[in-house]
N, C-alpha and C positions, 0 to 999 in steps of 0.2 A: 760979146761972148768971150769966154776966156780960153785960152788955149789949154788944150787938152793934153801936152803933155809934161804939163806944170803940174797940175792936177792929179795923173793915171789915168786919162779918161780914152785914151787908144789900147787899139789892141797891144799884146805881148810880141806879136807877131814886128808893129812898127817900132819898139824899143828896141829889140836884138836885130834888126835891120842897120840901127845908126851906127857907126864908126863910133869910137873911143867909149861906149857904154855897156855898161854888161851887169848882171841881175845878181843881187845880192846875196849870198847865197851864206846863210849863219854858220853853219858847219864847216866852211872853208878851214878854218883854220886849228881844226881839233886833228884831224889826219889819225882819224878812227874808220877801219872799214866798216861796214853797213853789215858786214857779215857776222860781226864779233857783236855787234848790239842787238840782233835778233835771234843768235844761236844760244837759246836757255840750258843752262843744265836740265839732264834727267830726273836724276838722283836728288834724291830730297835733303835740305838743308836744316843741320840741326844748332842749336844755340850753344849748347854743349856738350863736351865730346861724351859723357855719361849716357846721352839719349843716340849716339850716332853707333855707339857700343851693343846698346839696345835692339835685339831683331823681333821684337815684340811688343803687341801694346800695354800700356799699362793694366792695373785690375780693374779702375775706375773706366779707362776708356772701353777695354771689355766689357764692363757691365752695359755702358749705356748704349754700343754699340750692339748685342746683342738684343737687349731692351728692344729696343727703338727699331730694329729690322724686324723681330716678331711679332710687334704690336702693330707694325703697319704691314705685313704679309697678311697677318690676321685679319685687320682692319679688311682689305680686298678683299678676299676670301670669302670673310664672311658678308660682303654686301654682295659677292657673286650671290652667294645662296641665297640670301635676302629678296636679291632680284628674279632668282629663279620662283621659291616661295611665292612672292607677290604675284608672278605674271602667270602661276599654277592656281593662285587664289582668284584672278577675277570674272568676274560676272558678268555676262551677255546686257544687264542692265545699265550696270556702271558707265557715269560719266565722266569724262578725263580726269576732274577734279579730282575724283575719287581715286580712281587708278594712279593716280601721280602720289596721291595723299600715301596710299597701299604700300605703293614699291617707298619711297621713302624712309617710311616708318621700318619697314621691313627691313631694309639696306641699313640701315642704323641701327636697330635691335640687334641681326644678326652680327653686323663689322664689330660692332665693341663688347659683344658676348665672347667671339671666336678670339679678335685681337685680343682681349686681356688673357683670354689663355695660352695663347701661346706667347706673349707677352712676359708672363710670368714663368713659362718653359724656357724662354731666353734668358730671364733671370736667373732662374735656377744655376741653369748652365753654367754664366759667364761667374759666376761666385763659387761653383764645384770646380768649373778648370783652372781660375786662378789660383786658387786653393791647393790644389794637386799641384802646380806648378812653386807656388811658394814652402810647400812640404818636401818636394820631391828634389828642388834645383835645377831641373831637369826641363826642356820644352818637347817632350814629343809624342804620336802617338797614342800613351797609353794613358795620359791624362785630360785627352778630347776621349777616351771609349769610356774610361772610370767617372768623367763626368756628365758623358750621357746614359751609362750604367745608373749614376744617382741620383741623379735628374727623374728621370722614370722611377726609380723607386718614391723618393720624396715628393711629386707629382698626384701618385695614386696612392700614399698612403695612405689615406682615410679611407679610403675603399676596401681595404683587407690585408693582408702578406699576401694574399695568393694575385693578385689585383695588380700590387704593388712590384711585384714580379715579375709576369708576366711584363708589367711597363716599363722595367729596368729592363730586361731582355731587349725588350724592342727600342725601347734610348740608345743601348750597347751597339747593336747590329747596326741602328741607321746609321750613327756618328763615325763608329769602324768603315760603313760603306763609304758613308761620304769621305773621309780621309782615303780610304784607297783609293776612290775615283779621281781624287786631286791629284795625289802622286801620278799615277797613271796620266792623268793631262798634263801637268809635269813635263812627264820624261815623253811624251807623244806630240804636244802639241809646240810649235815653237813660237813662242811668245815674246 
């Protein structure tokens, strides 16, 4: 049999037991503390100082971030109701099969009905505020209320002026509330 501590085949316990031997240790000789190699920045890093300048996203990154958060709120939303739908549709007869088949279909008819409209409500949007922003120079307030102002208008225009109206109003007010409500957690909440 061969000895075992040719090999490594002892515990770690009987190598730092022997006189003149001590355990290799790679980082010896960098004399970095462990502190500075796990403590990340916060702050985000940018490639160039034009983007670190920048306290905004771009119109592109707007679009598809708006996009993309509507279309999948919606998507939910609408398979809530899909779900509620199907389990309001079944029948004392129905077998699982059936009932699985139901809510399915249902969850899927309604998520991508709901999600493409609001979907294309986040389009709207992210292309009127950037817009107001590129005209204006300007980032604040009044071009998040002018763009849910015309969001709701362009929204229900095929419906009428008076339609179309009524949904610009209600674009205006939500997006006004929701910007007061940020401010307000803002300055209230410490984050």
């Amino acid at each position: 049999m061969a000895d075992p501590r040719i090999f490594g085949g002892g515990d770690d316990a009987d190598r730092r037991e022997q006189p003149g031997r001590r355990l290799y240790n790679p980082y010896h000789d960098l004399h970095v503390p462990s502190r500075t190699l796990y403590d990340l920045p916060t702050a985000p890093e940018f490639l160039f100082q034009e983007e670190a300048v920048a306290q905004r996203r771009s119109w592109g990154e707007n679009l598809t971030f708006y996009t993309g958060v509507g279309y999948l709120s919606g998507a939910v939303a609408g398979a809530a109701v899909g779900l509620r739908r199907a389990s309001a549709a079944a029948e004392p007869g129905d077998s699982l099969k059936i009932r699985v088949n139901r809510v399915l279909n249902s969850c899927g008819q309604e998520g991508r009905r709901i999600g493409n409209r609001v979907g294309v409500i986040g389009l709207l949007y992210a292309g009127l505020e950037s817009g107001m922003v590129a005209v204006r120079d300007s980032d604040d307030w009044v071009n998040s209320v002018v763009a849910g102002l015309g969001t709701g208008v362009l929204f229900k225009a095929a419906n009428g002026p008076r339609s179309a109206a009524v949904a610009g109003a209600i674009g205006g007010l939500m997006v006004g509330a929701a910007v007061a409500a940020k401010q307000i957690v803002k300055r209230h909440v410490p984050i």
